[in-house]
C-alpha positions in Angstrom: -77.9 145.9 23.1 -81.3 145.3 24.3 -83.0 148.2 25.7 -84.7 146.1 28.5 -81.5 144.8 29.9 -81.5 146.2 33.6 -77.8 147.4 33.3 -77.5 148.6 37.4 -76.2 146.7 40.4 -78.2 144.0 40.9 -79.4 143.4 37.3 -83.1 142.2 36.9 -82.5 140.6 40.8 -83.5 143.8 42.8 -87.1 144.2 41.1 -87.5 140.5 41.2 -86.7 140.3 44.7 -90.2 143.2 45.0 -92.2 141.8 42.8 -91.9 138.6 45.2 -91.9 139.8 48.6 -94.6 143.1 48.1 -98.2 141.3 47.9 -100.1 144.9 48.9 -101.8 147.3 46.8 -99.7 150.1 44.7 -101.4 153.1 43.3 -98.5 155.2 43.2 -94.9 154.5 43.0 -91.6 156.2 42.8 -88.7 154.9 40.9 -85.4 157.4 41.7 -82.2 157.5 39.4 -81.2 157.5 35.8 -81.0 154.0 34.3 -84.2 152.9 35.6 -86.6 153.0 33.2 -87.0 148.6 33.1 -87.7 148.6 36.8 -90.1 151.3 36.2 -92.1 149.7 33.1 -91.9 146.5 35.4 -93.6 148.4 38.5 -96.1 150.2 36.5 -97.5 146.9 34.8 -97.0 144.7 37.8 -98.8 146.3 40.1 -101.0 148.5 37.6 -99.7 151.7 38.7 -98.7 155.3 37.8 -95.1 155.9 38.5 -93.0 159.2 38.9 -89.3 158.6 37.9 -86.8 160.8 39.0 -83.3 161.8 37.8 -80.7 164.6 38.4 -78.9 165.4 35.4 -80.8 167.2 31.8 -78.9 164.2 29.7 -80.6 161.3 31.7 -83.9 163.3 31.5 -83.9 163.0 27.8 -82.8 159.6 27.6 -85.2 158.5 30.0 -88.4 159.7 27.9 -86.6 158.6 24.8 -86.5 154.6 26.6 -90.0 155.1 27.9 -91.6 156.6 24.7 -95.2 157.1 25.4 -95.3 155.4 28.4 -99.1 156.4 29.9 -98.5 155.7 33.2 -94.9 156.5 34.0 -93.9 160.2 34.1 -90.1 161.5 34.4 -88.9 164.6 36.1 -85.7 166.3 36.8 -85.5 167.0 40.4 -83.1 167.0 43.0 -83.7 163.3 44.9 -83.2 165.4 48.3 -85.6 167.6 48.2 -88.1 166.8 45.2 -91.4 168.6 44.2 -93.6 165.8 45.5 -96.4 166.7 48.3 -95.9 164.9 51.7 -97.3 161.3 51.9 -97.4 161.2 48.3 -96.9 157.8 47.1 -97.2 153.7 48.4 -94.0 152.8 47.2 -90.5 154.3 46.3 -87.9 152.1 44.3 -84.2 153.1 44.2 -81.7 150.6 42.7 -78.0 151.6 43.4 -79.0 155.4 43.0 -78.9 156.6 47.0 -75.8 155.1 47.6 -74.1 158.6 48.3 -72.6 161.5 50.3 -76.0 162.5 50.3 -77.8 159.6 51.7 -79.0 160.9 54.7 -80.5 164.1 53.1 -82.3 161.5 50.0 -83.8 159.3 52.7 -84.9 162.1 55.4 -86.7 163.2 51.9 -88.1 159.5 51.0 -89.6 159.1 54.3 -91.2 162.9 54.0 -93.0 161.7 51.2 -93.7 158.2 51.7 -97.2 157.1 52.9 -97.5 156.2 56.6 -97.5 151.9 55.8 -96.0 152.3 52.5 -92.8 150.4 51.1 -89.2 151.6 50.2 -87.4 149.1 48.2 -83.5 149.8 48.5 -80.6 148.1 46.5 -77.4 149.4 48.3 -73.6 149.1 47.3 -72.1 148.2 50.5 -68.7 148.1 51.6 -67.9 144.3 52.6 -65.0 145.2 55.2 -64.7 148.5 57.4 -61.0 149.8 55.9 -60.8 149.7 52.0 -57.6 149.9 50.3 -57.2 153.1 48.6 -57.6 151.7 44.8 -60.9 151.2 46.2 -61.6 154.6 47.8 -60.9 156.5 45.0 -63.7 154.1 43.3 -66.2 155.7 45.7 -64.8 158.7 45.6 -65.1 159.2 41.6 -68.6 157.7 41.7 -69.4 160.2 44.7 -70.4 156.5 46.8 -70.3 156.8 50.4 -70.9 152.5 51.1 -72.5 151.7 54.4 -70.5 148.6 55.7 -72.4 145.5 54.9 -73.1 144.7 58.6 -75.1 148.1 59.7 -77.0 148.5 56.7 -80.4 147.1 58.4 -79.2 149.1 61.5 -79.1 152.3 59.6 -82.5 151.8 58.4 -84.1 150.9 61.4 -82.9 153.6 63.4 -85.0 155.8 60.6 -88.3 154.3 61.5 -88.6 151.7 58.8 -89.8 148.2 59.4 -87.5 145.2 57.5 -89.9 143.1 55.5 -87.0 141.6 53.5 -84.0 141.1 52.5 -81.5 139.3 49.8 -77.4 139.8 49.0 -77.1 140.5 45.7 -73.8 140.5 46.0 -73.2 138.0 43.2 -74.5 140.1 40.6 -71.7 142.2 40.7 -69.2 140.1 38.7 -71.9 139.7 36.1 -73.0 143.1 35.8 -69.5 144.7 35.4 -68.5 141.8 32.7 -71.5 143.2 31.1 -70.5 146.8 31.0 -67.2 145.8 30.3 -68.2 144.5 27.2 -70.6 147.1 26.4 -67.5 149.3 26.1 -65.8 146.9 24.0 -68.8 146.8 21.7 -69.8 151.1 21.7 -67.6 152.0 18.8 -69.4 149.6 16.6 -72.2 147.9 17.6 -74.6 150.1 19.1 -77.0 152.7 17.6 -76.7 156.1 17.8 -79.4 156.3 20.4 -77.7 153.4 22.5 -74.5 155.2 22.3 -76.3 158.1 23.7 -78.0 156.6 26.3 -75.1 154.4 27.7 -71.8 156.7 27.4 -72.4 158.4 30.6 -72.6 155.2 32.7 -70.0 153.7 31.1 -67.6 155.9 31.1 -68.5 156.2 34.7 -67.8 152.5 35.4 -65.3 151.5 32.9 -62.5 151.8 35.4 -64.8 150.3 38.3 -65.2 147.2 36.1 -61.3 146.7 35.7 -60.8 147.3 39.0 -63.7 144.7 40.3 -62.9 141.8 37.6 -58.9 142.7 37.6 -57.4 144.3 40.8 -59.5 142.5 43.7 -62.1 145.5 44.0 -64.5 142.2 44.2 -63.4 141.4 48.1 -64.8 144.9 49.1 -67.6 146.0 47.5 -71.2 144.0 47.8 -74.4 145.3 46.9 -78.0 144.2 48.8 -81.7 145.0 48.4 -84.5 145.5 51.2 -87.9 145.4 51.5 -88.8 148.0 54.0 -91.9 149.3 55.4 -92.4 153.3 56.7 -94.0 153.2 60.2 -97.3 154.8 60.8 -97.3 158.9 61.6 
């Protein structure tokens, strides 16, 4: 299993989808959740920038500087992604790919704008519920994963009514199907196929997702759940 697989909702889509639609300077980005270290690696270089990574757990701590190695210009912390260590208006852009999606969205993003510059970007991939009631099959998927989905149609609305500016958007719906095949058959292939430092760095997400993928390729979990990426821009103070 290759290391620089980007193994989240939206695959290699989301950061594509940035690289093409963010033209502006970046001296200092933010990448928040475990599983990110790709995205991160592809900010740094692309935009020949120092980048902060984030993640809430000790294991994904480790496993994140194991991936990155001696990465120069990307550092990784454990902190809280609701209220972090970072000073106000601290950095140009701040990446989060499937990672906000949560009971505590409101909290992480009150927090994102604290410490975003006045101008600067917030690139967001959200898992989004596709229809307003879910059947319960699919509730108890958010509910184990600790998701809270905004429905598909007032996820710009939520946004802009927290002072950002939409400078894009893409569904990336369709990488769903996809990504859970490919976890899917990561867990086919743990037992034997993967290094002991793969094992480690992948058993927590999927064992996390292992039932999510039956449920999305199998049980019709694919008519509810969608995931989409924006571009958005922080107003000025």
């Amino acid at each position: 299993m290759s290391a620089k697989k980007i193994l989240l909702p939206g695959l290699d889509k989301q950061i594509s989808f940035l690289r093409k639609n963010l033209t502006s300077d970046v001296k200092t980005a933010l990448v928040i959740g475990s599983t990110s270290e790709v995205p991160a690696e592809i900010i740094s270089k692309h935009f020949n920038c120092n980048v902060e990574v984030i993640v809430e757990d000790y294991e994904s701590l480790l496993n994140s500087k194991l991936i990155l190695g001696k990465e120069s210009n990307i550092n990784v912390s454990l902190m809280s992604f609701d209220a972090t260590d970072f000073n106000s208006f601290s950095f140009d852009l701040i990446y989060a790919q499937a990672s906000i999606s949560s009971t505590k969205r409101n909290k992480i993003v009150k927090e994102i704008n604290r410490i975003l510059k006045p101008g600067g970007y917030f690139c967001i991939g959200e898992i989004v519920a596709l229809n307003k009631s879910v059947p319960m099959f699919v509730q108890n998927i958010f509910d184990s994963s600790d998701l809270l989905p905004l429905f598909n149609n007032d996820l710009n609305k939520y946004y802009l009514e927290r002072k950002f500016t939409l400078k894009g958007s893409v569904d990336l719906t369709n990488t769903l199907n996809e990504f859970y095949l490919q976890n899917a058959d990561l867990l086919k292939s743990s037992k034997d196929e993967l290094t002991q430092q793969e094992k480690s760095y992948y058993k927590k997400l999927v064992n996390k997702i292992s039932h999510e993928s039956n449920a999305y390729l199998k049980l019709g979990a694919d008519k509810y759940i969608g995931f989409v990426a924006l571009l958005l821009q922080k107003g000025a103070e």
